[in-house]
N, C-alpha and C positions, 0 to 999 in steps of 0.2 A: 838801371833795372830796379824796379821793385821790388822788395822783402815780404814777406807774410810779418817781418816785424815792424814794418813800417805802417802807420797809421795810414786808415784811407780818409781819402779826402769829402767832407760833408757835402753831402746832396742835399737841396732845398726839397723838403716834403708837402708835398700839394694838400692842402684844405680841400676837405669833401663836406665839410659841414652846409649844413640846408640854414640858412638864416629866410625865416621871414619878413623882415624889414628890408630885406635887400630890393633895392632899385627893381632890377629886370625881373624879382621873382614875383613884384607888385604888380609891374606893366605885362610880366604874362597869366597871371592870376585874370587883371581888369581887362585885357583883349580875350583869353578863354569865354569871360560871365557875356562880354558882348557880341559873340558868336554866337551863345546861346541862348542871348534875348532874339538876337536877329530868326535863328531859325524858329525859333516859337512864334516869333511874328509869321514869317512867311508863311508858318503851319496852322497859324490861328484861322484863316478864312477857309481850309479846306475841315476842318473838325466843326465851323460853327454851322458851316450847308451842312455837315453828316447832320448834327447836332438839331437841325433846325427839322430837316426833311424827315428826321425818326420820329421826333416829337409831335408833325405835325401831320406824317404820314402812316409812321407805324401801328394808328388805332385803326387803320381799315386793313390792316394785313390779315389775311383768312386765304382759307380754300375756296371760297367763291369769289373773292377776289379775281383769281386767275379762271375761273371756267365759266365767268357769266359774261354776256356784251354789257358794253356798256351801256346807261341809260340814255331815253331820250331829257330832252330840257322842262326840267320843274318832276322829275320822276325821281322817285329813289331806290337803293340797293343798284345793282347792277353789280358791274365789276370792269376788268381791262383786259379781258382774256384773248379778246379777239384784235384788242393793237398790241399787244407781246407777240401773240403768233403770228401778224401780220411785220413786225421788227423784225424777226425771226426770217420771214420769208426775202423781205427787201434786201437784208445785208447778207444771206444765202444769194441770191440772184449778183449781189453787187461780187464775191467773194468769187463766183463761180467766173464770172468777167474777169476780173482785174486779177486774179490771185496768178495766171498763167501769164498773163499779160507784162505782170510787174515782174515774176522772176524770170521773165526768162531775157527781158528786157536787160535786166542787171547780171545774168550771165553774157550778153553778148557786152556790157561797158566795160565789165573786170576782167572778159577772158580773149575777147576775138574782135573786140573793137577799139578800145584802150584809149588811146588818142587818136583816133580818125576822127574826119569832119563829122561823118553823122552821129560818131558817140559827144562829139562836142555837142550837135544842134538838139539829139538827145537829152542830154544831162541837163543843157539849158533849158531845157521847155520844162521837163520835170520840176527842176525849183522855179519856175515863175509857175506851174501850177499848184506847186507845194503852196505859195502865198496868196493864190487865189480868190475872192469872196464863194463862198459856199452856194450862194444867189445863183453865180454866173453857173457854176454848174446844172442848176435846176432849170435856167433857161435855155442851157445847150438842149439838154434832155426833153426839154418842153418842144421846142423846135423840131428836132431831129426824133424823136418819137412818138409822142402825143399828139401832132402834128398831121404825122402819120400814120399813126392808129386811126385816127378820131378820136379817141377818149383816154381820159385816166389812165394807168394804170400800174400795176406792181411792179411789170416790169419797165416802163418808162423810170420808175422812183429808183430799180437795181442800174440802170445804167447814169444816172444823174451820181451816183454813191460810190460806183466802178469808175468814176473821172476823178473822184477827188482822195480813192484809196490810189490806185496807180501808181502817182509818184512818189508816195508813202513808203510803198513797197518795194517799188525800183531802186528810189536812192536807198534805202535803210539794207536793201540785199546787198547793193555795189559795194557800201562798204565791210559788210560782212565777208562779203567775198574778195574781197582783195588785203582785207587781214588772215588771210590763210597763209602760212610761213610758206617762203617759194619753195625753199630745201622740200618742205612733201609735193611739191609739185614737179620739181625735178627727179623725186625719186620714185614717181611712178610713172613718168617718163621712162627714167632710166631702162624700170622692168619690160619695161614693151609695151604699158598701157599706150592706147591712140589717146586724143587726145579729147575726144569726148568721153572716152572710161575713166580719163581721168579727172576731167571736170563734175561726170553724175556720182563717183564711185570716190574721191578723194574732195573733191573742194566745196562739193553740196553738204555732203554730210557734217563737214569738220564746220561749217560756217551755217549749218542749220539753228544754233541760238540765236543768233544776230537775228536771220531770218524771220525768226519765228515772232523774234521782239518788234519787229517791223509791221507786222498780219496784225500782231495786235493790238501796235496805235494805230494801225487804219481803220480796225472793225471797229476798234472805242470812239474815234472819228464818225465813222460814217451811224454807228448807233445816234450816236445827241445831235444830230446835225436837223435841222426842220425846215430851213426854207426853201432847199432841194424838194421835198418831199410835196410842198405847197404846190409848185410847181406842175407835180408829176403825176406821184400817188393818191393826193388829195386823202378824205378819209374815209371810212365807209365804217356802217352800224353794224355789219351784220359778221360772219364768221369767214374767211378765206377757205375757199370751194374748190382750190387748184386752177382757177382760171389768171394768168399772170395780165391777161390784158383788161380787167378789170380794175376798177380804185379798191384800194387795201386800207385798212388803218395799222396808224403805228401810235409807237407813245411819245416822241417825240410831237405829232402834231396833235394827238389826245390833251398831253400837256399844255402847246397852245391855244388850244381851242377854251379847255374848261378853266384855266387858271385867270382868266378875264371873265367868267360867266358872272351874273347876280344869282345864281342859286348854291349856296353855301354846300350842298353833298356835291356836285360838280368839282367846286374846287377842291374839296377832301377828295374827292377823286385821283386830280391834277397831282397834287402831295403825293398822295401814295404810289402816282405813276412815277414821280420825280426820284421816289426813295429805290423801286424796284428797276430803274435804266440807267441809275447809279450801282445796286449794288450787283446787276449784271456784268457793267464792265468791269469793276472791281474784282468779280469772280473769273474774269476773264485775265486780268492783270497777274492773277496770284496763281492761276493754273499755266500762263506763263511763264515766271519765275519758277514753278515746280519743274516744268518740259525744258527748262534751261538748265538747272543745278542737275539735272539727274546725270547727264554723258560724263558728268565730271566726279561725281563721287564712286559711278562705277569701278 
């Protein structure tokens, strides 16, 4: 037995000291600095297009900018009013198609389909159209509407842009929705909800950021896409009249159209449409993030 007069026995005391020269404190110093060359790199070619497109678009930003059509070739002033509101109208139409299509799609893979064959031949098709060429969609569209319209038109270009949001929105819901904890899925079971009160009323709502983050890589998608539109929409001079089976202009083919012109206000044009279908999606990326952080700080 032990005494309070006996001597205890010495413990080795741990060093807490910070040495610089030490080995590992060098090698995690020098892998830190090249983490954060690497991500300056990766982030270098997205700041020198901002960088480039302000510089060399931002001297035609005005208010007539957005309320004049555009000019004809060898004219100048104008503006892009009428392919923003025709952008506007294309990814409306594309949005009003796919947006019901794609969730309700990825409700039936997460809730009532799971592993059946057809969620399998489902979910397959969806990623091989996830990787699609953007082409092949505008010749569907070409085929299967314009075809049979006979002509151009807006909405031949909404349904070329509703093939390639789609799977966008399907898979990016599916998993939203099956990161829902089962425990609240059991426990509105439990209460008596059926089982569609429990899927609109419990597992939409709870997985509505996912959701939401899904709509809008598809809209930023289907906004910059052009060869669809070639296709479909083709472009028009004049202002969107409400008739959808008429050709529309957007800025996606605005862009391609003036940015190969030889008349120098053309291509200041093309700039300033590049700078304004950027910093739409942009505005669109960050009112996302805002509609996602808000259920969680409530």
């Amino acid at each position: 037995m032990i005494t309070d007069s006996e001597p205890h026995a010495s413990k080795p005391v741990l060093s807490l000291s910070y040495s610089v020269t030490n080995f590992r404190t060098l090698m995690d110093r020098a892998l830190t600095m090249f983490a954060i060359l690497l991500s300056l790199a990766a982030l270098f070619p997205l700041f020198s297009v901002l960088y480039m497109l302000i510089v060399r678009g931002g001297a035609l930003i005005s208010p007539s900018l957005f309320s004049e059509l555009t000019p004809g070739a060898g004219m100048e002033g104008g503006g892009i009013g009428n392919a923003l509101l025709g952008t506007l109208v294309v990814v409306a139409i594309a949005s009003l198609l796919s947006l019901p299509l794609g969730l309700l799609s990825a409700i039936y893979l997460a809730e009532y389909g799971t592993e059946s064959k057809a969620a399998v031949v489902v979910r397959f098709a969806g990623k091989v159209l996830t990787g699609m060429p953007s082409i092949l969609a505008g010749v569907f569209a070409y085929a299967a509407v314009v075809v049979t319209l006979g002509s151009f038109s807006a909405l031949a270009g909404g349904v070329a842009m509703a093939v390639l949001m789609v799977p966008t929105v399907m898979l990016t819901a599916e998993q939203a929705l099956l990161a829902v904890p089962s425990k609240m899925k059991m426990a509105a079971l439990g209460m008596g909800a059926t089982r569609t009160q429990m899927v609109l009323r419990v597992v939409v709502p709870t997985a509505l950021p996912g959701i939401l983050t899904g709509v809008m890589l598809a809209l930023a998608r289907a906004m910059g896409e052009t060869a669809p539109l070639l296709f479909t929409a083709l472009f028009s001079d004049y202002w969107f009249e409400g008739n959808v089976r008429a050709p529309v202009a957007s800025l996606a083919v605005l862009i391609y159209n003036f940015s190969g012109s030889p008349f120098p206000h053309l291509v200041k044009l093309a700039w300033a449409a590049s700078l304004v279908l950027v910093s739409l999606v942009l505005v669109l990326n960050v009112i996302a993030q805002v509609v996602i952080k808000r259920p969680t700080e409530q």
